[in-house]
N, CA, C and O atoms as a Tripos MOL2 file, in Angstrom:
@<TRIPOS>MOLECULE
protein
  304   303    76     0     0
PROTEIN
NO_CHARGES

@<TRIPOS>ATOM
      1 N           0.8420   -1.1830    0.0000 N.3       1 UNK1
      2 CA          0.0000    0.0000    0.0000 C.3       1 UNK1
      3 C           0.8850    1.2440    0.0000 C.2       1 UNK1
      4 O           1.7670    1.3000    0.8570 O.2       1 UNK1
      5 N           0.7560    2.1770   -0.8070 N.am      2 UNK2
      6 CA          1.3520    3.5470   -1.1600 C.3       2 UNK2
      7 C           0.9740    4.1940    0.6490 C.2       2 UNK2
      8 O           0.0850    4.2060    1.5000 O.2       2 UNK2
      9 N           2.2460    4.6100    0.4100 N.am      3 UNK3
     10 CA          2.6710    5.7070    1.6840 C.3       3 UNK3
     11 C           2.5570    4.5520    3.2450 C.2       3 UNK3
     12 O           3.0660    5.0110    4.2680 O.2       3 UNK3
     13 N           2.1810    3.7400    3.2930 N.am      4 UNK4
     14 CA          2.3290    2.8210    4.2170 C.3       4 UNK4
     15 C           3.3830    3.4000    5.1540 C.2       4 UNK4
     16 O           4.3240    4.0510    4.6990 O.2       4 UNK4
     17 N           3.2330    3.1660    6.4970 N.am      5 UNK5
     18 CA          4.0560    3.4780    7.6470 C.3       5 UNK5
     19 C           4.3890    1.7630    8.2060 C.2       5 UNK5
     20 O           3.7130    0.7360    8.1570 O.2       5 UNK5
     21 N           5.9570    2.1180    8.8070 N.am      6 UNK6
     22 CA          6.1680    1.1100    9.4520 C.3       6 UNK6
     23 C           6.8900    1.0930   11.1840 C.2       6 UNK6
     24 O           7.9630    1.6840   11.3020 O.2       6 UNK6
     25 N           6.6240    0.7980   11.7450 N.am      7 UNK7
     26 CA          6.7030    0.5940   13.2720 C.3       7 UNK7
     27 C           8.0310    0.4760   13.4120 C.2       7 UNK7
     28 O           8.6270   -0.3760   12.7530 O.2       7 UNK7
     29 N           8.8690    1.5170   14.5060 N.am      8 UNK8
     30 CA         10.2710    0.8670   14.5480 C.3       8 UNK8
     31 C          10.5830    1.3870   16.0540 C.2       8 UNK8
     32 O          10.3530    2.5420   16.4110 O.2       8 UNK8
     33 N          11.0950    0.4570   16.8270 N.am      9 UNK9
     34 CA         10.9080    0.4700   18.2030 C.3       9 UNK9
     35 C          12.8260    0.7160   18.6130 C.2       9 UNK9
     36 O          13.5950    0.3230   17.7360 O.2       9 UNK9
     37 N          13.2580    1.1490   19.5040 N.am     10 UNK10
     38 CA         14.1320    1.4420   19.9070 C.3      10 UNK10
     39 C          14.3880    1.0990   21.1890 C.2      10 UNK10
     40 O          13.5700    1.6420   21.9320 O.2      10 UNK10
     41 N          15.1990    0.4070   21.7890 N.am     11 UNK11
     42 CA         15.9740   -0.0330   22.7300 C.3      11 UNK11
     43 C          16.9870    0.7210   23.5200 C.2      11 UNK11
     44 O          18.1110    0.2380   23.6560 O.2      11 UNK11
     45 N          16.7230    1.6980   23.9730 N.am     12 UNK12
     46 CA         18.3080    2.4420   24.5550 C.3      12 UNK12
     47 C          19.1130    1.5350   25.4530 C.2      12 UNK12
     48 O          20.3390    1.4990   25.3550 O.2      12 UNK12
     49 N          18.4870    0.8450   26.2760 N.am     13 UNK13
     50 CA         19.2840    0.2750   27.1950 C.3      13 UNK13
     51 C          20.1390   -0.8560   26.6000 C.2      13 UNK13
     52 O          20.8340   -1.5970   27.2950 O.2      13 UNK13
     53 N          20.0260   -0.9440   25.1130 N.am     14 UNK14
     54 CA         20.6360   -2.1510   24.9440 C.3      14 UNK14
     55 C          21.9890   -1.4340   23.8510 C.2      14 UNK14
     56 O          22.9400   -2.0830   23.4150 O.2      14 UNK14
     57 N          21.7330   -0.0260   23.6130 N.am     15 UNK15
     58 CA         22.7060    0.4530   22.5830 C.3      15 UNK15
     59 C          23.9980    0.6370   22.8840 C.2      15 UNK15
     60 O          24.0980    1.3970   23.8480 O.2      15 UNK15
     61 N          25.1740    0.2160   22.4140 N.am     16 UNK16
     62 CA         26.4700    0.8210   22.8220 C.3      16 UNK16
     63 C          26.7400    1.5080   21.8190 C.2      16 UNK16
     64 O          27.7440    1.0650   21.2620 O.2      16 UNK16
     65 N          26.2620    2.4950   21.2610 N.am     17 UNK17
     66 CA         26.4050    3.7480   20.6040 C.3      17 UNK17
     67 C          27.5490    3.4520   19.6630 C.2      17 UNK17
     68 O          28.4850    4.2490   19.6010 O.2      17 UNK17
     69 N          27.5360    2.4880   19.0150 N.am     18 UNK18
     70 CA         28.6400    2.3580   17.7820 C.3      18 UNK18
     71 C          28.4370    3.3340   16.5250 C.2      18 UNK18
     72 O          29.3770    3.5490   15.7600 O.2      18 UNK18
     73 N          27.1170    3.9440   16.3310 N.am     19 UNK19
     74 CA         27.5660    4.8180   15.4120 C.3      19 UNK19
     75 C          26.6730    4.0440   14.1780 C.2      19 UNK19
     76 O          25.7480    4.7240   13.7350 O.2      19 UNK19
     77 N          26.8210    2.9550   13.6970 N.am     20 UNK20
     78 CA         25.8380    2.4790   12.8600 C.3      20 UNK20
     79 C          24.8360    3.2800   12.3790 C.2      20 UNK20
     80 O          24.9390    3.9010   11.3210 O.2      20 UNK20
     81 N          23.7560    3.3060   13.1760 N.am     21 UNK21
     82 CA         22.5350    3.4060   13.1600 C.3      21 UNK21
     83 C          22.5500    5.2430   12.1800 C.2      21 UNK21
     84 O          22.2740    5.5780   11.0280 O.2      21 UNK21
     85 N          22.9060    5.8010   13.1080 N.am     22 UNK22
     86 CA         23.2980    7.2980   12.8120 C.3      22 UNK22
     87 C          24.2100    7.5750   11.1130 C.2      22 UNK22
     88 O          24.0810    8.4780   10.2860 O.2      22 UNK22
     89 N          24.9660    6.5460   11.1330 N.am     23 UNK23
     90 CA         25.8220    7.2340    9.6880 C.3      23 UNK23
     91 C          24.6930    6.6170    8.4060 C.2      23 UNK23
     92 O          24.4300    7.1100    7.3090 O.2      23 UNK23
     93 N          24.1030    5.1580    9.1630 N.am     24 UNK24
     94 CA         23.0590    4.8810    7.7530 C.3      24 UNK24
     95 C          21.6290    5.6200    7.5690 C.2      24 UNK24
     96 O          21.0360    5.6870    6.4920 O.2      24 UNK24
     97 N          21.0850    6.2640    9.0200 N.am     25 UNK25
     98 CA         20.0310    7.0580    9.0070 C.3      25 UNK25
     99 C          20.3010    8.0090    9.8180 C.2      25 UNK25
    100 O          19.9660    7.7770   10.9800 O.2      25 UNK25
    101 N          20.8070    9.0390    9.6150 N.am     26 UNK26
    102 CA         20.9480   10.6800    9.9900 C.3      26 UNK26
    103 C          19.7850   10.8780   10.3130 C.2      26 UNK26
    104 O          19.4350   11.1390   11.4640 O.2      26 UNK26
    105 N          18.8290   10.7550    9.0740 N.am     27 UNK27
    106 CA         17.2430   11.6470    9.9110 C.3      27 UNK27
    107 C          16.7510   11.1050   10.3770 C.2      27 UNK27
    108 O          15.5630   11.4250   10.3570 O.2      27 UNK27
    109 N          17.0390   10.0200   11.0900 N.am     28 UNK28
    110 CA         15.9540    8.9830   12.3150 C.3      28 UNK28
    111 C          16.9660    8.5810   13.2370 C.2      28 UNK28
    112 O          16.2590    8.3460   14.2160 O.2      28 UNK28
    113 N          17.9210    8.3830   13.5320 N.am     29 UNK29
    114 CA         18.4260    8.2820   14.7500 C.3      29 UNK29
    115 C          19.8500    9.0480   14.9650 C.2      29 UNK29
    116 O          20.8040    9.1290   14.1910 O.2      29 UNK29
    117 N          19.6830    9.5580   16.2160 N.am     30 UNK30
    118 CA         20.8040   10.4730   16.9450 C.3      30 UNK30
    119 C          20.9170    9.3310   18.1120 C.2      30 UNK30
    120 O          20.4740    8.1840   18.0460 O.2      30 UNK30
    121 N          21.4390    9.7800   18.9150 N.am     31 UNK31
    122 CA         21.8470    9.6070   20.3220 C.3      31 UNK31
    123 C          22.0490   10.6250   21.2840 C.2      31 UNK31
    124 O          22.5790   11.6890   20.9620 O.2      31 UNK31
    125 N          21.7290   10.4240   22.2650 N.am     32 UNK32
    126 CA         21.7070   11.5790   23.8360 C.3      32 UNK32
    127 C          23.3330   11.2300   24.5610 C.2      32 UNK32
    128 O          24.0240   10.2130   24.6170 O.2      32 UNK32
    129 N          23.4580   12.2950   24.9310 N.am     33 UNK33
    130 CA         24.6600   12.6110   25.6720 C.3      33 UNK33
    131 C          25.6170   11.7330   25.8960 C.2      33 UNK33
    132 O          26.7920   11.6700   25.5330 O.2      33 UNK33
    133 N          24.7050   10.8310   26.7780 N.am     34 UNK34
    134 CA         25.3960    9.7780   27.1790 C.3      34 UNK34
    135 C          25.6680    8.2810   26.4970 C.2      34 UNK34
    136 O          26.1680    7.2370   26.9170 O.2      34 UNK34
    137 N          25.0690    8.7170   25.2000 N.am     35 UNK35
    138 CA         25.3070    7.9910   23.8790 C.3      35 UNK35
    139 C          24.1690    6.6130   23.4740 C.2      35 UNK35
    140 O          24.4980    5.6220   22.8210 O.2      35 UNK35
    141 N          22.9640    6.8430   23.9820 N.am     36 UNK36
    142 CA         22.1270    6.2620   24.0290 C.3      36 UNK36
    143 C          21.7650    6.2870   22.8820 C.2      36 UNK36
    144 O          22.6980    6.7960   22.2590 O.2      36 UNK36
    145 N          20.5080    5.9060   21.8190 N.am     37 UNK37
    146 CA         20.0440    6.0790   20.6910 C.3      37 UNK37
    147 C          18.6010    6.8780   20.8570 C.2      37 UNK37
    148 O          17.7870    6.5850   21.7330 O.2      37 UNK37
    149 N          18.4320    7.8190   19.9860 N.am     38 UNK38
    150 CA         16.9520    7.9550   20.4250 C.3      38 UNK38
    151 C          16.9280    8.1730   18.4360 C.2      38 UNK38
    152 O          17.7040    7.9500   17.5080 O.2      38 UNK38
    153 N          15.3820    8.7910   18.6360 N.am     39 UNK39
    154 CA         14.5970    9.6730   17.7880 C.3      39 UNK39
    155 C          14.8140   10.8150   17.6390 C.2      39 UNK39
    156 O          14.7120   11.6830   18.5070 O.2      39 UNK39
    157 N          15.2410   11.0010   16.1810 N.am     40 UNK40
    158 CA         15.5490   13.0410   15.9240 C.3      40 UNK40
    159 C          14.1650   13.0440   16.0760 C.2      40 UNK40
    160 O          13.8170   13.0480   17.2560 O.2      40 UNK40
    161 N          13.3750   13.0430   15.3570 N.am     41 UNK41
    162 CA         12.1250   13.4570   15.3560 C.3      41 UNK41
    163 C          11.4560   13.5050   16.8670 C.2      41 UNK41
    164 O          11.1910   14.6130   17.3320 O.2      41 UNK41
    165 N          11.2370   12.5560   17.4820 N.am     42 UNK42
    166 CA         11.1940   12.5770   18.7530 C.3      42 UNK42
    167 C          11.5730   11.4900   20.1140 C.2      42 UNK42
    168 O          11.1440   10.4050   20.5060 O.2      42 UNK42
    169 N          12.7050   12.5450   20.5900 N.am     43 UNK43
    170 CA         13.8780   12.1410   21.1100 C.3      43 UNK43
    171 C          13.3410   10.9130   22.3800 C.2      43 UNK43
    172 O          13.6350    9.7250   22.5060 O.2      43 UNK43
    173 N          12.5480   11.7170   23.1030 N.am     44 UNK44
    174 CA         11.9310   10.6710   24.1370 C.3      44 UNK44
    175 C          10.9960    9.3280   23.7220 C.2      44 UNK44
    176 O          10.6010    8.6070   24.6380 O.2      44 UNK44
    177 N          10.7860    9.1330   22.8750 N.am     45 UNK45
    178 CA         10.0340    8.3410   22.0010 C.3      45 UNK45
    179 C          10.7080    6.8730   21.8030 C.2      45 UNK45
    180 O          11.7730    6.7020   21.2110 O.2      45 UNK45
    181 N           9.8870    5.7910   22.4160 N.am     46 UNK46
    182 CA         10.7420    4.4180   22.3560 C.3      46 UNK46
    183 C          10.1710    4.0800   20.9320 C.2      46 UNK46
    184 O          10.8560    3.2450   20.3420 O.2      46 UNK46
    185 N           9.1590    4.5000   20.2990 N.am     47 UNK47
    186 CA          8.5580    3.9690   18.9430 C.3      47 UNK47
    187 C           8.5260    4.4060   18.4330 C.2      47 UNK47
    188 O           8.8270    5.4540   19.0040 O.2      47 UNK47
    189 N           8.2890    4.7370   17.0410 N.am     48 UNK48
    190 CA          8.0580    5.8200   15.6060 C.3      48 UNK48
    191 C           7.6210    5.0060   14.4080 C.2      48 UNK48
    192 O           8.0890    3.9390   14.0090 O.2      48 UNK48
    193 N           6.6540    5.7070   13.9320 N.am     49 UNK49
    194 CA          5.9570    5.0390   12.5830 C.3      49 UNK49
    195 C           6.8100    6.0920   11.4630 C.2      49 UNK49
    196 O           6.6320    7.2720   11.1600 O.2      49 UNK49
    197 N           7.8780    4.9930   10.9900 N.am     50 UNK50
    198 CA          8.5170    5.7470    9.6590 C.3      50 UNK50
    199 C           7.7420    5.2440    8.4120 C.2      50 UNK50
    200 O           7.2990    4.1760    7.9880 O.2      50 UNK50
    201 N           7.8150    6.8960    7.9350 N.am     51 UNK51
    202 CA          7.0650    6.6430    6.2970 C.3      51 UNK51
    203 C           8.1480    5.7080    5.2110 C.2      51 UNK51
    204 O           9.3460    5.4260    5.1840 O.2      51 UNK51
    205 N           6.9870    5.4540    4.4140 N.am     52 UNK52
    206 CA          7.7470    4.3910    3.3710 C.3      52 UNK52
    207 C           9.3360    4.6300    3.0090 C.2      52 UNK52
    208 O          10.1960    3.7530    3.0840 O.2      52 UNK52
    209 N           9.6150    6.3710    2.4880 N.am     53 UNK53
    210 CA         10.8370    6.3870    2.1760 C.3      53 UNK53
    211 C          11.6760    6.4280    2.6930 C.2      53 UNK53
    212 O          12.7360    6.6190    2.0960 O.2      53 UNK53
    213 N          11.6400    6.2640    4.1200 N.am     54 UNK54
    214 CA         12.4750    5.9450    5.0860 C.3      54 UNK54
    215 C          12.8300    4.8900    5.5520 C.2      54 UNK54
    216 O          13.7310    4.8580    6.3900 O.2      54 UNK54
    217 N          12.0750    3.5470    5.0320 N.am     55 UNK55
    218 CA         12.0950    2.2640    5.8170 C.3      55 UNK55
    219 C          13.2390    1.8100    5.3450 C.2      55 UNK55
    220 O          13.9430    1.2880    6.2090 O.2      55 UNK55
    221 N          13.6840    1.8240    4.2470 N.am     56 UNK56
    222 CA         14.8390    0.6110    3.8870 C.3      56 UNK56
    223 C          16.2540    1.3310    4.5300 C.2      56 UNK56
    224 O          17.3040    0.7550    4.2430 O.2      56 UNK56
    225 N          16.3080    2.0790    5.0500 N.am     57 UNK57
    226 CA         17.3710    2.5090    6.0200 C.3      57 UNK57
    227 C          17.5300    2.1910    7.3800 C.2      57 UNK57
    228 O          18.5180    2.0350    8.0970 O.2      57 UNK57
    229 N          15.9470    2.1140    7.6160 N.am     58 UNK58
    230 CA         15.9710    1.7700    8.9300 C.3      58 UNK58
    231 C          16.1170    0.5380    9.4280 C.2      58 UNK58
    232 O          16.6660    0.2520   10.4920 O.2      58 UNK58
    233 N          15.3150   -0.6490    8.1760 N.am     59 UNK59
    234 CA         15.6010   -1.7850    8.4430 C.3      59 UNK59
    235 C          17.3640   -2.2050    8.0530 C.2      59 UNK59
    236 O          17.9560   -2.9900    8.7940 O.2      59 UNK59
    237 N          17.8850   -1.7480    7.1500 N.am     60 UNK60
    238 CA         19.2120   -1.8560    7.0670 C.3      60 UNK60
    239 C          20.0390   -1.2920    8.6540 C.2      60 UNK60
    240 O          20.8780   -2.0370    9.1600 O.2      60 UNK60
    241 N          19.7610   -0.2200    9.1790 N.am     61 UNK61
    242 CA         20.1270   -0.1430   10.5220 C.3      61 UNK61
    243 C          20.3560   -1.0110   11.7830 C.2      61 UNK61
    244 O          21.1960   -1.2310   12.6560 O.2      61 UNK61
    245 N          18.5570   -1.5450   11.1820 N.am     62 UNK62
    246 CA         18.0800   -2.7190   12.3330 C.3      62 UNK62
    247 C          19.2890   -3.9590   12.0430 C.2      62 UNK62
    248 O          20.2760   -4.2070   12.7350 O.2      62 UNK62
    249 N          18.9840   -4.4070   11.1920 N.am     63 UNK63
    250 CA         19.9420   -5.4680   10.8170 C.3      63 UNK63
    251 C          21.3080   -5.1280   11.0080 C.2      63 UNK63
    252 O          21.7990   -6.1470   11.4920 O.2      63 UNK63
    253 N          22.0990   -4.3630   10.9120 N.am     64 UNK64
    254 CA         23.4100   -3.8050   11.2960 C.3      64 UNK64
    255 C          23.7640   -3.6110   12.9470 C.2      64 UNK64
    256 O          24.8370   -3.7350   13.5370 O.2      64 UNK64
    257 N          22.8480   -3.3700   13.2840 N.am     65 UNK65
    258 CA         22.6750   -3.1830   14.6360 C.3      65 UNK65
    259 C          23.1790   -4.4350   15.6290 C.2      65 UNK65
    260 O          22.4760   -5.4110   15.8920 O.2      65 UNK65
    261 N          24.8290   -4.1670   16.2350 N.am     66 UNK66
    262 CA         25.1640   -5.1530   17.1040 C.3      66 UNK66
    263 C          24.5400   -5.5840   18.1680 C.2      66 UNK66
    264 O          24.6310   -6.7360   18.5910 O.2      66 UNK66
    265 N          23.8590   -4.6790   18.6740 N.am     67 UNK67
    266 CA         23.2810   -4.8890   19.6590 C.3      67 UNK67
    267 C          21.6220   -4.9630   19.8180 C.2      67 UNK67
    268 O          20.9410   -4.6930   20.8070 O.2      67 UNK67
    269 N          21.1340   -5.5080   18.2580 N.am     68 UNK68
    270 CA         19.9050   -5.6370   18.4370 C.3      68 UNK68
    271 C          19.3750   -4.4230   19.5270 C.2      68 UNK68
    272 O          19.1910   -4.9530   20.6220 O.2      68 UNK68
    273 N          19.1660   -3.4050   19.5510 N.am     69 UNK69
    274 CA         18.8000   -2.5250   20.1320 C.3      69 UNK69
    275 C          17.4680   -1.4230   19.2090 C.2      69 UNK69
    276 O          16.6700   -0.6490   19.7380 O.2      69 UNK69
    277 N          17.6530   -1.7570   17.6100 N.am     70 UNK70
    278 CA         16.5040   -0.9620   16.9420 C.3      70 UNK70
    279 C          15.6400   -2.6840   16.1570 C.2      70 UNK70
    280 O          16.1160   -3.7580   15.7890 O.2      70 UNK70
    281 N          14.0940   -2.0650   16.2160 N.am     71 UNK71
    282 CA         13.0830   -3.3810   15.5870 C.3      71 UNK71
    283 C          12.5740   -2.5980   14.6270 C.2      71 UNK71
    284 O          12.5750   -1.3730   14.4990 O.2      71 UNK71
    285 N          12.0890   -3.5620   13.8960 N.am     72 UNK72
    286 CA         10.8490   -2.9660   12.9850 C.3      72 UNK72
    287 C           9.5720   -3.7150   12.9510 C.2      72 UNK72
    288 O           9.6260   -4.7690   13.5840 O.2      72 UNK72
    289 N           8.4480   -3.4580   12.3900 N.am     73 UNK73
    290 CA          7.4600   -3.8990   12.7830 C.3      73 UNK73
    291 C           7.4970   -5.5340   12.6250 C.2      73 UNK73
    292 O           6.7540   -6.2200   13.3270 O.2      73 UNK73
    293 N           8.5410   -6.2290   11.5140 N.am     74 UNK74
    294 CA          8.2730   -7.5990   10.7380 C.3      74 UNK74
    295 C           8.8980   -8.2410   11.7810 C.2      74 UNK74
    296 O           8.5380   -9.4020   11.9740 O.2      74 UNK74
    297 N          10.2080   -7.5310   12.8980 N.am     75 UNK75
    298 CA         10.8280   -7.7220   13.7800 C.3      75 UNK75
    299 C          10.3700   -8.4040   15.2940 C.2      75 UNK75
    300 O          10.7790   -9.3220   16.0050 O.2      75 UNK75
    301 N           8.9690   -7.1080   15.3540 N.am     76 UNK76
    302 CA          8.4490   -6.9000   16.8040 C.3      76 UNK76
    303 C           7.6470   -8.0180   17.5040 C.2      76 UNK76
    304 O           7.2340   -7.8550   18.6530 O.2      76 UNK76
@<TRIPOS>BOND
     1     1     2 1
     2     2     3 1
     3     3     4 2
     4     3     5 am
     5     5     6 1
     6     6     7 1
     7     7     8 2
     8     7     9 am
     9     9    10 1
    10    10    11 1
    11    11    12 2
    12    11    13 am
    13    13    14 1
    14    14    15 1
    15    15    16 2
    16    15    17 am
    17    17    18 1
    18    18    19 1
    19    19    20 2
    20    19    21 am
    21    21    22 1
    22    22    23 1
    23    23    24 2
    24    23    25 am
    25    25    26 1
    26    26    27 1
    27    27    28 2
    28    27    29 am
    29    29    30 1
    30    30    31 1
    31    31    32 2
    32    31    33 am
    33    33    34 1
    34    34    35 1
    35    35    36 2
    36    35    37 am
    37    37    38 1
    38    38    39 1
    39    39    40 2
    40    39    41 am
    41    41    42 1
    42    42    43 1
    43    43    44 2
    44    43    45 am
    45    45    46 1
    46    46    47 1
    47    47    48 2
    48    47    49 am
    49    49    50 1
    50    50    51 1
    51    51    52 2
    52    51    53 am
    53    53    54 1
    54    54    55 1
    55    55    56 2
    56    55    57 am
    57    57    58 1
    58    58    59 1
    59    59    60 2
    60    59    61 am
    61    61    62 1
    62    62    63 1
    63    63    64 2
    64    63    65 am
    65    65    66 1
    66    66    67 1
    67    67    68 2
    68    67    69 am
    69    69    70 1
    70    70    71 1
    71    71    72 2
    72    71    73 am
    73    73    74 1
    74    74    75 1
    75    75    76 2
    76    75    77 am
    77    77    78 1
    78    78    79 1
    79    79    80 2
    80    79    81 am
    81    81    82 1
    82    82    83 1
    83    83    84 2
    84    83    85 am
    85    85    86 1
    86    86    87 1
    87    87    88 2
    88    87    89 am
    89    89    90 1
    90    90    91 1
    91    91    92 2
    92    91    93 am
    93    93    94 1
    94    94    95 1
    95    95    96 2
    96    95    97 am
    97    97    98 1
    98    98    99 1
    99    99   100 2
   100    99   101 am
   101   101   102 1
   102   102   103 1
   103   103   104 2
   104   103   105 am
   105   105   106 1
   106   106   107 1
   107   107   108 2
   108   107   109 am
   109   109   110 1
   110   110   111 1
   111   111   112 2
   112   111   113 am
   113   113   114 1
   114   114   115 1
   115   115   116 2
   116   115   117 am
   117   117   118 1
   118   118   119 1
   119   119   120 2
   120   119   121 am
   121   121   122 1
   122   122   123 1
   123   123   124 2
   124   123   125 am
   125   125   126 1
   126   126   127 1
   127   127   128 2
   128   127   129 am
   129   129   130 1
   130   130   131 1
   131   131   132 2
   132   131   133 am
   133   133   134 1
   134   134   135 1
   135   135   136 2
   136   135   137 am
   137   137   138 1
   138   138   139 1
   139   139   140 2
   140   139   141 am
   141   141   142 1
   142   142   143 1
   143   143   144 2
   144   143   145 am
   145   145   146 1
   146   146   147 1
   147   147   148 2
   148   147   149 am
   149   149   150 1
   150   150   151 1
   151   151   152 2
   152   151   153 am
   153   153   154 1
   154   154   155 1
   155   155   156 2
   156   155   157 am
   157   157   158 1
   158   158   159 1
   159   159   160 2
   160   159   161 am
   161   161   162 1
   162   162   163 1
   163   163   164 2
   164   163   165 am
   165   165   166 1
   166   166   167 1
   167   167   168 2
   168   167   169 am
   169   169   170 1
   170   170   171 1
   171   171   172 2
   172   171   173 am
   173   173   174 1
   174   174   175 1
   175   175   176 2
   176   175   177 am
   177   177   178 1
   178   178   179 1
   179   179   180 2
   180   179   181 am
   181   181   182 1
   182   182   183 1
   183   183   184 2
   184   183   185 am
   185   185   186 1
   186   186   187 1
   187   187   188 2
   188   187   189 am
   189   189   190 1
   190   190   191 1
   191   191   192 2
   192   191   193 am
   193   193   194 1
   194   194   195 1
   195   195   196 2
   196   195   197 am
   197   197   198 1
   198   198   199 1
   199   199   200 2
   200   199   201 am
   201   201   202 1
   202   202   203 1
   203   203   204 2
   204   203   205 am
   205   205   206 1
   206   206   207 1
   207   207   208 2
   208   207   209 am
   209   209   210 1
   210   210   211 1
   211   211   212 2
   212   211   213 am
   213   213   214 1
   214   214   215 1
   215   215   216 2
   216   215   217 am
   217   217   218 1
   218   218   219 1
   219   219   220 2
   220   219   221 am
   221   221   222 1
   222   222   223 1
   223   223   224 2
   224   223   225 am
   225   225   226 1
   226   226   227 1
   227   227   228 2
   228   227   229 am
   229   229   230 1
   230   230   231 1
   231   231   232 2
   232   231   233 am
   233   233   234 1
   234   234   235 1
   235   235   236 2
   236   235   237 am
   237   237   238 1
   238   238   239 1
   239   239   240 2
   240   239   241 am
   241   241   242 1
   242   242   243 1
   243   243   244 2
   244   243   245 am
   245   245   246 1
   246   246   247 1
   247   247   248 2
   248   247   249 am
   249   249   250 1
   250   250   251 1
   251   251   252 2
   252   251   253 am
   253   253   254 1
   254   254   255 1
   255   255   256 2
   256   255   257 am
   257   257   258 1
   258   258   259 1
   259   259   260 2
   260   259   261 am
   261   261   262 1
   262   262   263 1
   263   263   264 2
   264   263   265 am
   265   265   266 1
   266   266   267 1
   267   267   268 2
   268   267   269 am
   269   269   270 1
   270   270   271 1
   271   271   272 2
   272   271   273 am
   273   273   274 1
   274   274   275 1
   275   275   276 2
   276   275   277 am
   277   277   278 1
   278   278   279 1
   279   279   280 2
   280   279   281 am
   281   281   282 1
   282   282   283 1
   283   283   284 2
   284   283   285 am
   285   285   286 1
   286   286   287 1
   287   287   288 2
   288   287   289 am
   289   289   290 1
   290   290   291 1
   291   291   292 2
   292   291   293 am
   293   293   294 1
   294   294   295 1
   295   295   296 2
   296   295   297 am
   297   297   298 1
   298   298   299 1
   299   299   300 2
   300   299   301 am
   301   301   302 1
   302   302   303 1
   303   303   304 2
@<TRIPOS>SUBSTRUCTURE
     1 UNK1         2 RESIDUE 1 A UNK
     2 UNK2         6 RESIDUE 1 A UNK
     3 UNK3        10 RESIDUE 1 A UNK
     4 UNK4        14 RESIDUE 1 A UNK
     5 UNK5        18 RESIDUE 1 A UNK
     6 UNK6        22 RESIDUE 1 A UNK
     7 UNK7        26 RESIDUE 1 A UNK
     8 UNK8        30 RESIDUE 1 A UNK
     9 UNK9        34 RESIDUE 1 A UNK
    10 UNK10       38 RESIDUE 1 A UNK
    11 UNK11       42 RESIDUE 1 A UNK
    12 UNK12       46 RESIDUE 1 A UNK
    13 UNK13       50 RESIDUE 1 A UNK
    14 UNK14       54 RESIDUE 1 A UNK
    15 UNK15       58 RESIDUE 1 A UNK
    16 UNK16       62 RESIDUE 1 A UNK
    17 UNK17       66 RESIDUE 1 A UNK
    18 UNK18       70 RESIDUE 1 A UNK
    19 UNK19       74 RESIDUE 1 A UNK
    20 UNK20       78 RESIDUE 1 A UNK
    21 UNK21       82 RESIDUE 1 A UNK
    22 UNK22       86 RESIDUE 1 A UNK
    23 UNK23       90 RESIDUE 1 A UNK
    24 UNK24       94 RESIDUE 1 A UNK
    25 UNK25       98 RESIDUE 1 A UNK
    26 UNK26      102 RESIDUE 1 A UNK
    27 UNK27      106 RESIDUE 1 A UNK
    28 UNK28      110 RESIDUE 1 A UNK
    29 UNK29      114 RESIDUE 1 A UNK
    30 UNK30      118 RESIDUE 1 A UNK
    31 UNK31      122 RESIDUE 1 A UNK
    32 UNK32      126 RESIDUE 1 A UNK
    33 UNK33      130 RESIDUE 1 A UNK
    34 UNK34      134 RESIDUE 1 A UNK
    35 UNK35      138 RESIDUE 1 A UNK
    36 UNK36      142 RESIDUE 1 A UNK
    37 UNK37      146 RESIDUE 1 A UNK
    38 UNK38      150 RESIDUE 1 A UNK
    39 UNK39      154 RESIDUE 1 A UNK
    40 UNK40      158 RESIDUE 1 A UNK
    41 UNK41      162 RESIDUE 1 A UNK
    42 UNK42      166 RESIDUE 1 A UNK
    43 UNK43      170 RESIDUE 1 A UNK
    44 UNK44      174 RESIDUE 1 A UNK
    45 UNK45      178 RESIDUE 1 A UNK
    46 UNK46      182 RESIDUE 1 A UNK
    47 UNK47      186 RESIDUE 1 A UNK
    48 UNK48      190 RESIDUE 1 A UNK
    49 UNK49      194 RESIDUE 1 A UNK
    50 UNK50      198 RESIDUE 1 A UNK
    51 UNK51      202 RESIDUE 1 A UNK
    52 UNK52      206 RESIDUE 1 A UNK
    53 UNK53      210 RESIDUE 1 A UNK
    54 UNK54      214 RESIDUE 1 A UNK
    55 UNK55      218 RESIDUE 1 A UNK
    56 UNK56      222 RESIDUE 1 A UNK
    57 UNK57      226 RESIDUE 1 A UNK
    58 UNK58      230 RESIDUE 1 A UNK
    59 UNK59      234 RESIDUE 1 A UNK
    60 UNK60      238 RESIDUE 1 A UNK
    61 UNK61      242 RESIDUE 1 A UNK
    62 UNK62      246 RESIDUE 1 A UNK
    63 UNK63      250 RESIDUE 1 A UNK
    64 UNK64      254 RESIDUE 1 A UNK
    65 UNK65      258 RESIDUE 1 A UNK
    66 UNK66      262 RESIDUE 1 A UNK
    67 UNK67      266 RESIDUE 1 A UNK
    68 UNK68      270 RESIDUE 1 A UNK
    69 UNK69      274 RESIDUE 1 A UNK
    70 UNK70      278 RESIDUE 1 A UNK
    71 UNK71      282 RESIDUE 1 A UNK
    72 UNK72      286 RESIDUE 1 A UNK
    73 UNK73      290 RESIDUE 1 A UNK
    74 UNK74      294 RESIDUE 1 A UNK
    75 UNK75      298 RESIDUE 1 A UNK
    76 UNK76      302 RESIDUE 1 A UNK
């Protein structure tokens, strides 16, 4: 289905801030101070429904992700 959203859940407690996540998706994940992972969009936010043209980054993230710390919905 056109424009479809997909569910992508975030884990801070499980991130050791390698950096991954951030160099393959800039506009969906940062990290807080203390090098946690969050949401640019919104930082306090353990979940986010990314639009379609965003998903194949995120799931490439997910999957890159040593520490299993980001899901996506096919994931959850």
């Amino acid at each position: 289905m056109e424009g479809e959203k997909m569910k992508c859940e975030i884990i801070p407690e499980r991130c050791i801030a390698c950096g991954l996540c951030q160099t393959i998706a800039p506009e969906i994940f940062d990290y807080t101070d203390e090098g946690l992972v969050l949401f640019v969009g919104e930082p306090g936010a353990t979940h986010e429904f990314v639009p379609e043209a965003q998903q194949a980054v995120v799931i490439e993230s997910a999957k890159r992700c040593p520490s299993h710390a980001i899901l996506y919905q096919d994931s959850l």
